[in-house]
C-alpha positions, 0 to 999 in steps of 0.5 A, spaced: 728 703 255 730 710 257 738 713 255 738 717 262 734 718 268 734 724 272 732 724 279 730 730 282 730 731 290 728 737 293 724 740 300 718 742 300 717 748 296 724 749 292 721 749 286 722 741 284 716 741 279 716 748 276 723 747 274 721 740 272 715 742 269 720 748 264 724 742 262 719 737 260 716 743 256 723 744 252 724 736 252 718 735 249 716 728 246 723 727 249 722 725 255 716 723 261 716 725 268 713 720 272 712 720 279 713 716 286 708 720 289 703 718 284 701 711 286 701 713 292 696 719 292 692 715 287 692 709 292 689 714 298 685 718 293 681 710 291 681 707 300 678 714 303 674 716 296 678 723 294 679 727 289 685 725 285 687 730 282 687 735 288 691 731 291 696 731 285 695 739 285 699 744 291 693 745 294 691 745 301 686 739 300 693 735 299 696 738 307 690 735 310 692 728 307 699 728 307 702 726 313 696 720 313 699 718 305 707 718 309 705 714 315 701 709 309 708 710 305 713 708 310 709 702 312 709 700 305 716 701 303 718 698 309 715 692 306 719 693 299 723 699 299 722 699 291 715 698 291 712 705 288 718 706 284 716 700 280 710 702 279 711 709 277 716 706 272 712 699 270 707 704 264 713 708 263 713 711 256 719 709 251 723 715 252 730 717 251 729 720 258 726 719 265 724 726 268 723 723 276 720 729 279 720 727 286 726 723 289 725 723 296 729 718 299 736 714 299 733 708 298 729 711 292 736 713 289 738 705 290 732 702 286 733 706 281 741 705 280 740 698 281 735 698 276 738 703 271 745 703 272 749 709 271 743 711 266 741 716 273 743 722 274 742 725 281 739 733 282 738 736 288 733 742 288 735 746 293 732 754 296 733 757 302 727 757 308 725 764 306 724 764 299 721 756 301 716 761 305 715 766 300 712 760 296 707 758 301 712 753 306 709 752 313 713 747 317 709 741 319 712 737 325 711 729 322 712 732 315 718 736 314 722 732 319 721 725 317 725 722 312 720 723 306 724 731 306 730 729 310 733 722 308 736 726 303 740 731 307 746 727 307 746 724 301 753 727 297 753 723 290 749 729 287 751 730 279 747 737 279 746 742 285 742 747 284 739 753 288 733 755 287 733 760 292 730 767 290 736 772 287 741 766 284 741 762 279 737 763 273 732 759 270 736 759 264 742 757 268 738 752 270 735 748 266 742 749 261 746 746 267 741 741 266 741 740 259 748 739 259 747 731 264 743 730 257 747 732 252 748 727 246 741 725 246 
């Protein structure tokens, strides 16, 4: 059972999983990331017989299909709003922390504190559209205006914010702010 949860939640293109990724690496065997997103690429890798891992990569192989796994997503949480939560968590190592690389929704926010409690901690990533660009951002009508890059815009209860666009904070100052949501562990 994990001592924290972090939550992290971003647009496409801010930086979630660098950031996340230069943290597992400093938290070492500390800490495990899990994503919802991974249930889902691996359900639509095994139906139309594709490649999982490029699907899990920031690839264009994983552009083409993206709208496709939204649309099957949303019908599924539709049904059970937690459900790939859960699975994301069900073969979860026993850690002191959770790394949860891609929050994408209120309702996932929700599962997680009615699961956990006031172990999670809630970060919002956040760059400007130029620097998203920069980094190979292109707006996708059906992707980056539905609720699985918007629900969150309006969200207020974050613990972290961190701008993660070019020229501000430094990583170091990043992941330094992060560290202090963990402190004691």
């Amino acid at each position: 059972m994990p001592q924290v949860i972090l939550l992290f939640s971003g647009k496409r293109k801010s930086g979630k999983d660098f950031l996340t990724t230069h943290l597992q690496n400093l938290l070492a065997d500390k800490c495990e990331v899990l994503k919802i997103s991974h249930p889902i690429k691996s359900h639509w890798a095994k139906e139309k017989n594709l490649n999982l891992n490029e699907l899990l990569g920031d690839s264009e192989y994983k552009e083409q299909y993206r709208l496709d796994m939204i649309n099957w997503s949303e019908e599924m949480r539709a049904q059970d709003y937690g459900y790939f939560c859960r699975i994301a968590c069900q073969d979860a190592t026993d850690k002191p922390i959770w790394i949860v690389s891609d929050i994408r929704r209120k309702t996932d926010i929700k599962w997680f504190k009615e699961n956990y409690g006031n172990k999670t901690r809630n970060i919002r990533i956040m760059a400007d559209e130029e620097t998203r660009k920069k980094r190979g951002f292109i707006f996708k009508s059906g992707v980056d205006d539905v609720a699985s890059e918007c629900d969150l815009d309006d969200f207020v209860d974050w613990d972290l914010l961190i701008d993660n666009s070019e020229g501000k904070q430094k990583l170091e100052e990043q992941l330094s702010s992060i560290f202090g949501l963990v402190s004691g562990l």
